[in-house]
Every structure is written in structure tokens, then in C-alpha cells.
C-alpha positions as CSV (number, residue, x, y, z in Angstrom):
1,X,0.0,0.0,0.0
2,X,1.6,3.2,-1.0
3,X,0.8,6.4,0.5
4,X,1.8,10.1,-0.1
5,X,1.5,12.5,2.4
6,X,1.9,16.4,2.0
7,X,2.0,19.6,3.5
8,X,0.0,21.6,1.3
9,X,-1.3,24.6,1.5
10,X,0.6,26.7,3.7
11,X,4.4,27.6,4.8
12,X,7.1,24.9,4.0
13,X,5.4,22.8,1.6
14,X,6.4,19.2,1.4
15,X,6.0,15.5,0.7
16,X,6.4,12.1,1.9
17,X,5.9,8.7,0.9
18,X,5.0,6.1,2.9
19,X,4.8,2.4,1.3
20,X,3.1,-0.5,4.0
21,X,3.4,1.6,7.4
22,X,7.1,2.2,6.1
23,X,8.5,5.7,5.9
24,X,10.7,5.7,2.2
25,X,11.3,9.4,1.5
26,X,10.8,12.7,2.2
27,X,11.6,15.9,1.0
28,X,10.6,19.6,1.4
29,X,9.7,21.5,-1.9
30,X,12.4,24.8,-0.7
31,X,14.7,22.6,-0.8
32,X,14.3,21.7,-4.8
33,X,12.5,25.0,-5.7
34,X,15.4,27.1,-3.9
35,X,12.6,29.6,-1.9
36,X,12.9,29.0,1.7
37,X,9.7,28.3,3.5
38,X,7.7,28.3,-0.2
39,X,4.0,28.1,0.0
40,X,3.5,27.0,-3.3
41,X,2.4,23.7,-4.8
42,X,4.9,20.9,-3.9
43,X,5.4,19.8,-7.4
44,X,8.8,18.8,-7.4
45,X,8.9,17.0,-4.2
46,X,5.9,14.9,-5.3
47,X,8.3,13.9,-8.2
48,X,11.1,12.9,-6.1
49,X,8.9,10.6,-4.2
50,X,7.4,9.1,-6.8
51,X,10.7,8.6,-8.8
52,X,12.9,7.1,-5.9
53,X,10.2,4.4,-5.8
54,X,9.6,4.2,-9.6
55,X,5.9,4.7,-9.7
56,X,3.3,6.9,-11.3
57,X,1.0,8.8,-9.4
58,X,-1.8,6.6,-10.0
59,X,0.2,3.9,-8.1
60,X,-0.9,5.4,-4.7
61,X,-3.6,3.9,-3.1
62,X,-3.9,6.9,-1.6
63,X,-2.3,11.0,-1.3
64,X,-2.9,12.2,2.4
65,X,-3.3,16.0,3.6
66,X,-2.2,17.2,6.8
67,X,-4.9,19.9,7.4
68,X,-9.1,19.8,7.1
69,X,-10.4,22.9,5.3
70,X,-13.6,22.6,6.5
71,X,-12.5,22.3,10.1
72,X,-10.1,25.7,9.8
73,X,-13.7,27.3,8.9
74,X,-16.4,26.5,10.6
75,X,-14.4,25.8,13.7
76,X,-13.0,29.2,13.9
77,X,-16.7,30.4,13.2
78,X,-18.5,28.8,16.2
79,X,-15.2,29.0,19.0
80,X,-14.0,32.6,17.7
81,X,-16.2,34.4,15.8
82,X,-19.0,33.6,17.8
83,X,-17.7,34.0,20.8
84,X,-16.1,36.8,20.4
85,X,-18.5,38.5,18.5
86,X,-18.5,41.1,16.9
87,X,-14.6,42.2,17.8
88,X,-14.0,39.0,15.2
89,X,-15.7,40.5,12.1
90,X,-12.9,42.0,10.8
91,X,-11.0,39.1,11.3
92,X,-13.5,36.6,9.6
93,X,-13.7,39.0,6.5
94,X,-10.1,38.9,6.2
95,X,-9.5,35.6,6.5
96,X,-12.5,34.7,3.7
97,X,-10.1,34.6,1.0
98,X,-7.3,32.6,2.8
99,X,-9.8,29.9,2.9
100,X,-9.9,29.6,-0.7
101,X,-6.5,27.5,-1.5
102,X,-7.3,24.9,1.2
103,X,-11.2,24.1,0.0
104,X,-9.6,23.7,-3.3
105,X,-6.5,21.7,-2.4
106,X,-8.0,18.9,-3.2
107,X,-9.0,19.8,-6.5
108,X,-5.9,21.7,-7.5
109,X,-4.2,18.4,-6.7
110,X,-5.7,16.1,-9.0
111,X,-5.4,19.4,-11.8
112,X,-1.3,19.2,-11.2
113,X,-1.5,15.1,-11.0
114,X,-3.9,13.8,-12.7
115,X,-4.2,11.9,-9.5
116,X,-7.6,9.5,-9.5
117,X,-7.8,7.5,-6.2
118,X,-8.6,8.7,-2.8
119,X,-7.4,12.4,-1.5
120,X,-8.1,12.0,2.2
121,X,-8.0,15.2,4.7
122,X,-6.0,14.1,8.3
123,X,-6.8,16.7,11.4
124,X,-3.1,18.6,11.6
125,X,-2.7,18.0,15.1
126,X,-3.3,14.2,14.6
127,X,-0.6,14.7,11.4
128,X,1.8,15.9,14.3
129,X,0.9,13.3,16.4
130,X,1.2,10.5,14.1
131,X,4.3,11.9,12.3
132,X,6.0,11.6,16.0
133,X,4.7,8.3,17.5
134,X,4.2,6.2,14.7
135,X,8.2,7.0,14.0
136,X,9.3,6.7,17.7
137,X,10.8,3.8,19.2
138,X,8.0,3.3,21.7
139,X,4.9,1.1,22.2
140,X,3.3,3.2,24.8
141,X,3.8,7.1,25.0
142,X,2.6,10.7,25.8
143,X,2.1,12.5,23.0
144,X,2.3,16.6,22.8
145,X,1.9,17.9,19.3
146,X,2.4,22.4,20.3
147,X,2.1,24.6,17.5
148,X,0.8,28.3,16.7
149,X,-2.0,26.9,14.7
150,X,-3.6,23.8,12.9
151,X,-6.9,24.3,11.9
152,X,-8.8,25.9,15.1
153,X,-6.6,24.1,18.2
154,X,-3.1,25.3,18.8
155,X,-2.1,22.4,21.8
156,X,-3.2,18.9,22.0
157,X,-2.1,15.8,24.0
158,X,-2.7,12.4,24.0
159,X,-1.3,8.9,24.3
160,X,-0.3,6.0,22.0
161,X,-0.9,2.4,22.4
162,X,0.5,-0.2,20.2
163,X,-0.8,1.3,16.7
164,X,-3.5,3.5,18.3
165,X,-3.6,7.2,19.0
166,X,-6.1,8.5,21.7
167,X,-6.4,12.2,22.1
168,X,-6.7,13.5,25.9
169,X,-7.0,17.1,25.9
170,X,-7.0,20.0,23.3
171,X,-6.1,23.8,23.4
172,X,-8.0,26.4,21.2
173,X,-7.3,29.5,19.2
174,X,-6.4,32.1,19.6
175,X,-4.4,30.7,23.0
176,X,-1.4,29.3,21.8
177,X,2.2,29.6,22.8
178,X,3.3,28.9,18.9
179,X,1.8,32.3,18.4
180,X,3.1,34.1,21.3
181,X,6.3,33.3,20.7
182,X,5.3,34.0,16.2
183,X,4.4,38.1,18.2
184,X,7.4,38.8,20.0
185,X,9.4,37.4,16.9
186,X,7.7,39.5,15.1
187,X,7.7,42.5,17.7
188,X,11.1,41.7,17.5
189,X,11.7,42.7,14.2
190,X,12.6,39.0,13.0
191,X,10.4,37.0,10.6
192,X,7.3,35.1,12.1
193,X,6.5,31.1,11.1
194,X,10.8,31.7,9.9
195,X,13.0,33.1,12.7
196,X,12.0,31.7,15.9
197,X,15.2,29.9,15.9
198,X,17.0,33.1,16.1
199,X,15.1,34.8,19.1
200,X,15.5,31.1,21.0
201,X,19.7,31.9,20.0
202,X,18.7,35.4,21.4
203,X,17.7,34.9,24.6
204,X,21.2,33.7,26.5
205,X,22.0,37.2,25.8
206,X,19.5,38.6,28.2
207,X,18.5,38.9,31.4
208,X,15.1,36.9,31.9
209,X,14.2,38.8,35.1
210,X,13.9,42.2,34.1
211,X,10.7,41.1,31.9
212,X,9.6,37.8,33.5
213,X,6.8,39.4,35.6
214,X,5.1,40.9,32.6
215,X,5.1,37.9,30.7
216,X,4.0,35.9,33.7
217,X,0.7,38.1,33.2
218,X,0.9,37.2,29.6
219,X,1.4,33.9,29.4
220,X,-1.2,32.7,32.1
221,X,-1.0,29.0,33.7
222,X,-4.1,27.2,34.5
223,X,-4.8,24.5,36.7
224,X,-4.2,20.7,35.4
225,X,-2.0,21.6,32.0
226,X,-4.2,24.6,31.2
227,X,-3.3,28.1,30.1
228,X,-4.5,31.4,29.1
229,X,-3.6,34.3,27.2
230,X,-4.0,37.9,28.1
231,X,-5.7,38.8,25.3
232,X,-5.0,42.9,25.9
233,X,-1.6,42.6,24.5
234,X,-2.7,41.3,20.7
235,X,-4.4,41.9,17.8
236,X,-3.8,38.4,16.1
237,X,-7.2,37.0,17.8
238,X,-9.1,40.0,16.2
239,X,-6.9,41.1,12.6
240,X,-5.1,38.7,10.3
241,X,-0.8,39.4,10.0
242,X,-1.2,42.4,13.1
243,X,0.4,40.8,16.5
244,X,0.8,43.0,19.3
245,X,-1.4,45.8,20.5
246,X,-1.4,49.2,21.8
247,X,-0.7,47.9,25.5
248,X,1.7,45.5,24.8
249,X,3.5,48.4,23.2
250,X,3.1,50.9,25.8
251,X,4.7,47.7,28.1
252,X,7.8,47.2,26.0
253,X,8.0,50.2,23.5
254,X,8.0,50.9,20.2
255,X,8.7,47.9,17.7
256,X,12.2,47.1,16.7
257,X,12.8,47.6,12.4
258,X,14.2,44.7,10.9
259,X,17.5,46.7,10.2
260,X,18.1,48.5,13.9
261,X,20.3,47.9,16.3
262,X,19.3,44.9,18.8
263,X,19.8,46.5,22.1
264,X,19.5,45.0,25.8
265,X,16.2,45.7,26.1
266,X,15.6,43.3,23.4
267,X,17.7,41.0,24.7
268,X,16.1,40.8,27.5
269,X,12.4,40.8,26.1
270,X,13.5,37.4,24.1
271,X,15.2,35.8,27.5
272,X,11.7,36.2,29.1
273,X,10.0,35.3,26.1
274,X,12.0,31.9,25.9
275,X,11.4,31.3,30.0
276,X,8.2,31.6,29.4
277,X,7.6,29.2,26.6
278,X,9.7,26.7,29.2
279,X,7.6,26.8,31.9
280,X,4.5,26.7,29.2
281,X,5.9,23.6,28.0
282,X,7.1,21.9,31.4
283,X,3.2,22.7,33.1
284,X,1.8,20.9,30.5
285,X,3.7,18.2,30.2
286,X,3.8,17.8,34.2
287,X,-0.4,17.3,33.6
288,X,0.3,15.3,30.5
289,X,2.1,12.8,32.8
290,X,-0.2,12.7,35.5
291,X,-2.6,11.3,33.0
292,X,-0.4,8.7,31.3
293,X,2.0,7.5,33.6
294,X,4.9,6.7,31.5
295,X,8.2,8.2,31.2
296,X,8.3,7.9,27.4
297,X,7.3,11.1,25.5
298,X,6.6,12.0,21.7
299,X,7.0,15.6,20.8
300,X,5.8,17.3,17.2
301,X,4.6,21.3,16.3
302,X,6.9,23.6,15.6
303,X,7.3,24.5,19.6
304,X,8.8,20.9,19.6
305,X,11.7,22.5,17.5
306,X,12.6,24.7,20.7
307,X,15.5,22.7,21.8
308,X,16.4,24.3,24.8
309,X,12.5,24.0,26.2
310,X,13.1,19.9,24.8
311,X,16.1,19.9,27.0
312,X,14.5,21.6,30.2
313,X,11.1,18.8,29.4
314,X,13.7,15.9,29.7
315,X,15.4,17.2,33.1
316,X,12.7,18.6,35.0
317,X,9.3,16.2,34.7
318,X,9.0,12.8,35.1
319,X,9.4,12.2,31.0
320,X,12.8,10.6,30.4
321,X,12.8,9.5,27.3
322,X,11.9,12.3,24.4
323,X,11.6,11.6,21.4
324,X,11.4,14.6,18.8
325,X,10.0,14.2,15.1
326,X,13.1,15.9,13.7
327,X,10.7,17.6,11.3
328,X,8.7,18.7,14.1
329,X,7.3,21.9,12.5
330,X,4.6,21.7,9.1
331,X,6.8,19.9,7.2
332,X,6.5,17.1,9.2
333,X,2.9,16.8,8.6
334,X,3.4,15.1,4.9
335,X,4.6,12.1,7.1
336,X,2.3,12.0,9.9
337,X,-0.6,12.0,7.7
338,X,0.5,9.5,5.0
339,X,0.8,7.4,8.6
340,X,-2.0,8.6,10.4
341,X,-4.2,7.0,7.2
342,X,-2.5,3.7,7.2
343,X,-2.9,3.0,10.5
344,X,-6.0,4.0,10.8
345,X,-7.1,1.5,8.0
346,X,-5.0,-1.0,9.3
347,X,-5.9,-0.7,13.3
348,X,-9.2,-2.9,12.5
349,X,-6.3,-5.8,11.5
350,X,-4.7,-5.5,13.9
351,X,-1.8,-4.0,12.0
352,X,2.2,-4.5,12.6
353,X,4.3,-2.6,14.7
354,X,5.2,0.3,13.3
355,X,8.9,1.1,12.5
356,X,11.6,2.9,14.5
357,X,13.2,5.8,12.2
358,X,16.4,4.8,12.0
359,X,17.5,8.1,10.4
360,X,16.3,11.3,8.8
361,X,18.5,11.2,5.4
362,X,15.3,10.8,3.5
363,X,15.8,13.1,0.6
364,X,17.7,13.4,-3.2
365,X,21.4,11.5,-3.5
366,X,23.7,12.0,-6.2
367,X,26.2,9.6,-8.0
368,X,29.9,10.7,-8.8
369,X,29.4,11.2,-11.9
370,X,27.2,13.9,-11.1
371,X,29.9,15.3,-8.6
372,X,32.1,15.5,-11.1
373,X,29.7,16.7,-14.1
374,X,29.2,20.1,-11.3
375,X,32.7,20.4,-10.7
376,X,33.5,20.4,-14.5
377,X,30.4,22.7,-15.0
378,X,32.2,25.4,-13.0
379,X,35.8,24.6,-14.2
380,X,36.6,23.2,-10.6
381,X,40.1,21.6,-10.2
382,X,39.7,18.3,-7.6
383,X,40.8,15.8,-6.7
384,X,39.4,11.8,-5.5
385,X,40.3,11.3,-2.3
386,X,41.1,7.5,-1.3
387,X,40.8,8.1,2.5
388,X,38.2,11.0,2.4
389,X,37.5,11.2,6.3
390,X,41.1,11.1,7.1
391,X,42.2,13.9,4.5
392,X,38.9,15.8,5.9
393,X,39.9,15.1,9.3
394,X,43.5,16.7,8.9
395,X,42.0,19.7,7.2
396,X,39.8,20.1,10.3
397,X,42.6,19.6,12.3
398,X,44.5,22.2,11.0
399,X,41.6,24.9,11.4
400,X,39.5,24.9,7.7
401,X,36.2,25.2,7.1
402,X,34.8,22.4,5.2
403,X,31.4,21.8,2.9
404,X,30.5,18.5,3.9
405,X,28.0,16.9,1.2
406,X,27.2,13.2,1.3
407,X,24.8,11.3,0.5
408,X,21.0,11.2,1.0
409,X,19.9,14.9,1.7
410,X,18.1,15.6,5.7
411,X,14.4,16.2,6.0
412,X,13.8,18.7,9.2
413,X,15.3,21.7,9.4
414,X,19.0,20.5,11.0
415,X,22.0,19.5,8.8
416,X,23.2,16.3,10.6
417,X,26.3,15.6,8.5
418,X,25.6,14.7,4.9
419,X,24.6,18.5,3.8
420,X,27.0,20.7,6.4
421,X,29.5,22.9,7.0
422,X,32.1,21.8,9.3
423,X,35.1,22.8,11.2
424,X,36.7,22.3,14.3
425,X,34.9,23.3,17.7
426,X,37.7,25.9,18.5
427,X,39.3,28.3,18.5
428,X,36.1,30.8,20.1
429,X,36.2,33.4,17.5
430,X,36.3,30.7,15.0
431,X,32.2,31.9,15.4
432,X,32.6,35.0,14.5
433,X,34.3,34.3,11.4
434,X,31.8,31.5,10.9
435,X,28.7,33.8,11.1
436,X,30.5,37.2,9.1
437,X,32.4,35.0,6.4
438,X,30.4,31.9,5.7
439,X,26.8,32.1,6.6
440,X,26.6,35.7,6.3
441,X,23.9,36.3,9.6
442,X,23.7,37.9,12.6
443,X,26.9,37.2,15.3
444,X,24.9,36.2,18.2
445,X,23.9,33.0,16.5
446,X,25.4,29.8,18.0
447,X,27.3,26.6,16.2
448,X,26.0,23.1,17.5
449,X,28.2,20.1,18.2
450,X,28.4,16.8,16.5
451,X,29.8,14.4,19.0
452,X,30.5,10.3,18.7
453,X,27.4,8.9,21.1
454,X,29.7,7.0,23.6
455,X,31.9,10.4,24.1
456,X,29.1,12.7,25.0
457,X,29.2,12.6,28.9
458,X,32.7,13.5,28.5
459,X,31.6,16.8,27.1
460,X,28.0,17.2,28.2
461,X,25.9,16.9,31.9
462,X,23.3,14.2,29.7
463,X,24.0,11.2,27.7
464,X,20.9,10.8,26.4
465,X,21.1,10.1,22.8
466,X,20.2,13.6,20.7
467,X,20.4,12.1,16.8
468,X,18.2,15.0,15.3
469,X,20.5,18.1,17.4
470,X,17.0,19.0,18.8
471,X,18.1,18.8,23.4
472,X,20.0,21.6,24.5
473,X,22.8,19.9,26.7
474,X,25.2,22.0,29.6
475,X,28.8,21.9,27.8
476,X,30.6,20.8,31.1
477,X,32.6,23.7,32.7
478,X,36.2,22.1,33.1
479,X,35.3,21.2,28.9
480,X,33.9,24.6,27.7
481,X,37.6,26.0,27.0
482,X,38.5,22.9,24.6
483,X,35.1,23.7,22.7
484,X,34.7,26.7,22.9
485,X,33.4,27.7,19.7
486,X,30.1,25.1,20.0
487,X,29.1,26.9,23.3
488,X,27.2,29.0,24.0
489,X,27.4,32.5,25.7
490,X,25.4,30.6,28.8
491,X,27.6,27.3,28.1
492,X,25.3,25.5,26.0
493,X,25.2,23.4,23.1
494,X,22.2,21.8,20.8
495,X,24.0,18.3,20.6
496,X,23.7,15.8,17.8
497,X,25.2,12.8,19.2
498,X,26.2,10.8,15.9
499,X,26.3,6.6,15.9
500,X,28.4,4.2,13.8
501,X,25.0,2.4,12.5
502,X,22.9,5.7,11.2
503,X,26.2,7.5,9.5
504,X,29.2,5.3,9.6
505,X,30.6,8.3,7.3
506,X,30.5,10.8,9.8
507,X,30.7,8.9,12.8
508,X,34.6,7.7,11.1
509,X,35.6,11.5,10.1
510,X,34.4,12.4,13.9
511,X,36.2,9.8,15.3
512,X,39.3,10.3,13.2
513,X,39.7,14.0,14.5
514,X,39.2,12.9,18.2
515,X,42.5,10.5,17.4
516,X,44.2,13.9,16.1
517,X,43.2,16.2,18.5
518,X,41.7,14.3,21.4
519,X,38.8,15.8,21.0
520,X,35.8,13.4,19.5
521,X,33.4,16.1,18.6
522,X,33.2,19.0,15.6
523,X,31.6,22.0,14.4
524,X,28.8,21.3,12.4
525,X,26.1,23.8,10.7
526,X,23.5,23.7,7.6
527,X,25.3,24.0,4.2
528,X,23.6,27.3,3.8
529,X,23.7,31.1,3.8
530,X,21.3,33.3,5.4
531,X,17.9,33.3,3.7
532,X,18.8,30.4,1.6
533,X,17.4,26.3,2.0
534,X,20.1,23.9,2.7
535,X,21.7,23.1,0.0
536,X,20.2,20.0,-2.0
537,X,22.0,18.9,-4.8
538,X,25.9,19.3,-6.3
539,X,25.1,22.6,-7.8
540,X,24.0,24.5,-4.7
541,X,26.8,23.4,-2.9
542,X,29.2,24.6,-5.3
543,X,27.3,28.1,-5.9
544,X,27.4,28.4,-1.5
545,X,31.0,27.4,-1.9
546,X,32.3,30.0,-4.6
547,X,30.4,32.8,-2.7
548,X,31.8,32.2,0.9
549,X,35.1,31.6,2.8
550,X,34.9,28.2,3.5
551,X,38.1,26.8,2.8
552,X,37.3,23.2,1.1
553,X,34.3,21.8,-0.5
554,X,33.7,17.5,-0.2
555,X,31.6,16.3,-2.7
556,X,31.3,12.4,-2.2
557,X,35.0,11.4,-2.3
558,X,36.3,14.7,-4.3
559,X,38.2,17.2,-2.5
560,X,37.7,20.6,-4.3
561,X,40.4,23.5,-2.9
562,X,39.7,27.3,-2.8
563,X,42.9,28.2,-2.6
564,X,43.6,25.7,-6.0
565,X,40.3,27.7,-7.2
566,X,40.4,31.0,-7.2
């Protein structure tokens, strides 16, 4: 049985294909298209999926769709407008022709296809839900899917059993901590539903305390998992793409431009901003327990990709084993609704168990022969390397900065070795000249660590495995001066820890730079510059090469040179 999931419409666009409960591919369409976070029509990742199998599109049994259209409608009519009636008019009327792409999804997909069988329409919070459990490694499990928005709820919890997802509670619109956090980003001067990532990089920079209070009456916790938001300081519940209001201004002052200075004031508003989101995140989880009684937790929404509120979850409640969809934000939904269908048709079977995901190297590979074909395109001198982790591992050694591109691409938003840029995890300006030189974005950003599984208590205060760089780990003091350029300002690190079975190739070039330097961890961010996908095939690596100061580029087993280059 072949099902293809997708993410469509909406921000980051993508598909997945699942074929008997199995997860085969997966891809996001920015990622082929070349427009970060696209909204449009995931044509060329529908492609992919159907190519790496070798089928047509009237193959599938079945194409899957992690939203319901007429969910987002009429529950937003009876729970907002309704209720809130009639401040929610000018909402509703603005919002009437947003609905149009998703009541037509369905027929827009069969125009593009030519597609015949079933379209089916999955609940997004059950996409996030399925796309996290039905991939995790355990039978029995809470489940917390935390977003801004999907359809009319913004939280929901529940539990799996065996091949069964039961919901236990629900959060609605417009009370949501996704869009909280989507405000101040925005208040922020940063790009909402795109840049949360850099306020959550932010907030070590401030002091949580001087805003913590405020927030405290903005962020509101309710009794068994509940909260509230003070809805004085926004205008999202009442006018589409307006956040904050007039008091939440008159709070924290003027909005910041997206070109001014960021001053301490910001700072600080993001390092309450993040503490809040923790605690938001810990309270519910602490109910979420109470009602499951296990120490096994699934995480999904794009809240889930909040690593340092992942790390906090694992430390302080009762959950001790996470598991995070490593596409935890919309992306992720192509999966968990191609799975959410088949195990829904199959739980009157009794069904198998579903799979572990073994890895997130889901997307496009390329041959040598197309390595080489790029290189030559561009006039590129190279060489084949017969020992490419060992030439790769001197080179780190010595202090360059390498373009790391192997094999199958990542699906999720973290490079985790096969499309990177690595160096070593020192000197400490080497992240300055990382951020100015290479990725071309703002300095306070932080570098994460790659680090062999069995070394990372040597380096960190957990051990728990962290395959998808999505727990924020304590770099351990007596350590931080030996890796200092993978912690951050508050002595931090988002930690991939990186085994022998998932990527023997990476694991060995690790490994081989711990027997240089002693040291059995690098450097390691997305082959990328600032407003631009991760690079996906040859091509775009070379392009991101030629324009930036890394220092070597590794296609495969070529070596390419800047210095022999230029």
C-alpha cells in the first residue's frame, strides 16, 4: 500500500511517501524549488517521491493531507467568531479569502497530478501526532503535538498504544504559545513562522528577570496543563498578519525595524520570552504525565523544535525518554498524515508494529558522476580522495572550514552531516568568522556540536542520545575552553550525538579528529547562507562554496580547494 503525504497549502510545503506503514522518502519542496519556506504547490517533491520508488501517481492507493479545510472554517466560526463576536468581524472577512487554497487543495491536486484515487484530509494536530509516534521507538507514550495553529486548536495531548492514538485534551485559538512566541518574533523585528530559531539563539543574551513578571501576566498557567492568554496585548485573535497591540507596546516600546540595532532591552524581552515558553511547555507536560504514567514522550509542532525547552522537558518532569520528530514543525505533517491514514485503516487488523526511524536522510542523492559533471560545470580543479575522512579530518585539524556533502539529503530543518558545513569546535572566534564569512547572519547566532554517542558525557551533563540536534545539553565547565566555539554564551550546546549504524561516514571522520586532537566532537552547521534552503544537490553546494570563505568543499569522495580555485 503506497501512501503520499503532504503539507499543502501553507508555509514549507512538502512530501512524503509512505509504502506498508514504512517511511521511504521525504523531502521539502524549498529545498528543490530554492525559496525557503515556499508556500506554493509541492510539485517537485511529489516527483522525487514518486521517482525514488519508480511509480506513477496513479500507483498510490492513496495522497494524504495534513490539514481539514472545513475544520479551519467553521471551527473558527462557532469558537472565535461567535464568541467573540462582533470584535472577530474584521478578522472573519479577512480571513475569507485565505480559505480559498485549502477548499480547493483537493482539487488543484488532482489538476497538477492527474491523480484518480482517494485524496483523504487528516486533522493537523493528529498529522503531528502520528508523524512523532508512529516513527518513535516506543509502544506506549505521551504525545504533545504544540504549534501556533492547525486548523482551530493550537495544543493537543494524548497517548499511544500499540498502533493507536487516543487524544486526551485540546487547546484552542487564539491561545497558543506557537503564536506568542510568532508576536514577539515578530515585535522583534525578526520574521514570524521563519526566525523563531534566532530569538531562541537570542535569549542567553539577556537577562530573563527584568521582563519575567510581565510575561508571567501574559502567558497565564491554568490548573491541570491549562493556560491562558491575556488577550489585551494582541491583535492576532481579532486582525489577520497584526500581533501586538497598543498595550503591549506601551509595556515594552516601540517595535524594533528589521535593520536597527538589537539592544539589551531586546535581549532581555526574548530571554523572558524563551522562559516563558519553558515553563509553558514543562506545566503541560507535568499534567500530560499525571494522565499517562509513563516516562516515554513524543514531541511534534513547531514549539517541539525549541530545543532548549526539549532539553528543560527531559530534566525537570518525570518524561525521560523524548523523542522529537526531527521535522517537528509543518513539514513534518506530509509524514504523519500518510501514517495517520494507514494505520487507521489498518488498526481494524490488527496491523504491525510500526517502524523505528532509523535516520532522517530521507531526501535526493547523487552519484559521482554527477559530482564530477558540477565540478566540471564550473571549471573546478579536484581531486578523489582514497581516505576522504582522514584527508577531511587533517584539514579540520589544521583549522578549515569544510562543505560537507554526502549522500542522501536531511528532511527537518538540521543539517546532521551529509549537507553541512564543518570545522573544528575551537578556536572561540572561529564563530565570528563562521557567522561574518560563511553564513553571512547575525553574530549572536550559536554553532552546534556533533559528538560520537559514547563520548558525549565526557563533554555534556546528559547522555541521552540527541540524533536529530533537537536537546540543549550543559557543555561541562572544566570542557567549555576545549570547545569553545560550540558553546554558547550561557555554556550551552544543541547536541547531535552521531552513531556508527545511522552515518558510519560521519561517525569515522568524527572519530578520526578525536584521534588527532583528542577531541571526538566538531563544528557542524547547515550548508547554507542566510535566507537560503540547505543546499540540496551538487550545484547549490558549489554556488554556496564559490560565494563564501569556506576553505574546502567534499563532494562524495572529491576534494575541491579554494585556494587551488580562485
Amino acid at each position: 500500500m503506497y501512501i503520499l503525504g503532504l503539507n499543502y497549502p501553507g508555509h514549507d510545503t512538502a512530501a512524503a511517501l509512505v509504502k506498508d506503514g514504512k517511511l521511504i522518502c521525504a523531502v521539502e519542496e524549498e529545498r528543490l524549488s530554492r525559496r525557503k519556506h515556499t508556500k506554493e504547490f509541492p510539485d517537485m517533491a511529489i516527483k522525487f517521491c514518486l521517482e525514488k520508488e519508480n511509480i506513477k501517481i496513479n500507483d498510490l492507493d492513496a495522497i494524504t493531507i495534513g490539514i481539514v479545510p472545513w475544520r479551519m472554517y467553521a471551527d473558527k466560526f462557532i469558537f472565535h467568531t461567535l464568541r467573540y463576536f462582533p470584535k472577530s468581524l474584521a478578522l472573519a472577512f479577512q480571513e475569507a479569502h485565505y480559505y480559498k487554497p485549502y477548499f480547493d487543495a483537493e482539487k488543484e491536486l488532482r489538476r497538477r497530478t492527474g491523480f484518480k484515487n482517494k485524496v483523504k484530509f487528516v486533522n493537523h494536530h493528529d498529522s503531528h501526532m502520528a508523524s512523532s509516534y508512529y516513527l518513535s521507538p516506543f509502544d506506549y507514550s505521551a504525545i504533545l503535538s504544540i504549534d501556533g495553529l492547525g486548523e482551530y486548536e493550537s495544543t493537543v495531548c494524548g497517548v499511544g498504544k500499540g498502533n493507536r492514538i487516543i487524544r486526551k485534551y485540546k487547546k484552542y485559538f487564539p491561545h497558543s504559545i506557537g503564536l506568542l512566541y510568532a508576536a514577539v518574533t515578530h515585535y522583534l523585528g525578526f520574521k514570524f513562522n521563519s526566525d523563531e530559531g534566532k530569538v531562541m539563539g537570542l535569549a542567553p543574551y539577556g537577562d530573563p528577570a527584568v521582563y519575567h513578571e510581565k510575561f508571567k501576566d501574559i502567558l497565564k498557567l491554568k490548573p491541570n496543563g491549562d493556560y491562558k492568554l491575556n488577550l489585551k496585548y494582541f491583535t492576532f485573535p481579532f486582525k489577520r498578519d497584526k500581533w501586538v497591540s497598543d498595550e503591549f507596546i506601551r509595556v515594552f516600546g516601540t517595535m524594533r525595524g528589521r535593520d536597527e540595532e538589537l539592544t539589551q532591552k531586546h535581549k532581555d524581552i526574548a530571554a523572558a520570552l524563551q522562559i516563558v515558553l519553558e515553563e509553558g511547555v514543562i506545566h503541560i507536560a507535568q499534567h500530560l504525565h499525571k494522565l499517562t504514567k509513563t516516562s516515554n514522550i513524543c514531541l511534534a509542532g513547531g514549539v517541539a523544535l525549541n530545543c532548549v525547552a526539549n532539553g528543560r522537558l527531559m530534566k525537570e518532569t518525570p518524561f525521560k525518554n523524548v523523542f522529537v520528530q526531527p521535522a517537528a514543525g509543518d513539514a513534518g505533517v506530509a509524514i504523519g498524515a500518510a501514517l495517520h491514514h494507514y494505520y487507521n485503516i489498518k488498526k481494524s487488523d490488527g496491523g504491525s508494529p510500526h517502524p523505528h526511524l532509523k535516520s532522517t536522510y530521507l531526501g535526493p542523492e547523487f552519484s559521482e558522476d554527477q559530482y564530477m559533471s558540477a565540478a566540471n560545470k564550473h571549471n573546478l580543479k579536484y581531486k578523489k580522495s582514497a581516505d576522504i575522512t582522514g584527508d577531511a579530518a587533517k584539514l579540520l585539524a589544521a583549522g578549515k572550514i569544510l562543505g560537507w556533502f554526502q549522500g542522501a539529503m536531511e528532511f527537518g530543518p538540521r543539517a546532521l552531516g551529509n549537507r553541512s558545513i564543518i570545522t573544528a569546535p575551537y578556536p572561540a572566534d572561529m564563530k565570528d568568522t563562521l557567522n561574518s564569512k560563511v553564513k553571512h547572519r547575525e553574530g549572536f547566532r550559536p554553532f552546534a556540536p556533533s559528538v560520537l554517542y559514547e563520548k558525549c558525557a565526557e563533554y555534556f551533563d546528559c547522555d541521552f542520545e540527541s540524533p536529530y540536534m533537537l536537546l540543549v545539553y550543559n557543555v561541562l565547565p572544566e570542557k567549555i575552553e576545549k570547545v569553545s566555539a560550540i558553546a554558547h554564551i550561557d555554556g550551552t550546546g544543541r547536541v547531535q550525538t552521531v552513531t556508527r549504524d545511522v552515518n558510519p561516514l560521519y561517525y569515522d571522520l568524527i572519530r578520526r579528529f578525536g584521534e588527532i586532537t583528542g577531541v571526538p566532537l566538531i563544528l557542524n552547521t547547515s550548508f547554507n547562507v542566510r535566507g537560503e534552503p540547505i543546499v540540496c544537490a551538487p550545484e547549490n553546494a558549489i554556488n554556496c562554496f564559490l560565494n563564501t570563505k569556506m576553505d574546502y568543499l567534499v563532494l562524495g569522495d572529491l576534494l575541491i580547494s579554494k585556494d587551488e580555485n580562485t
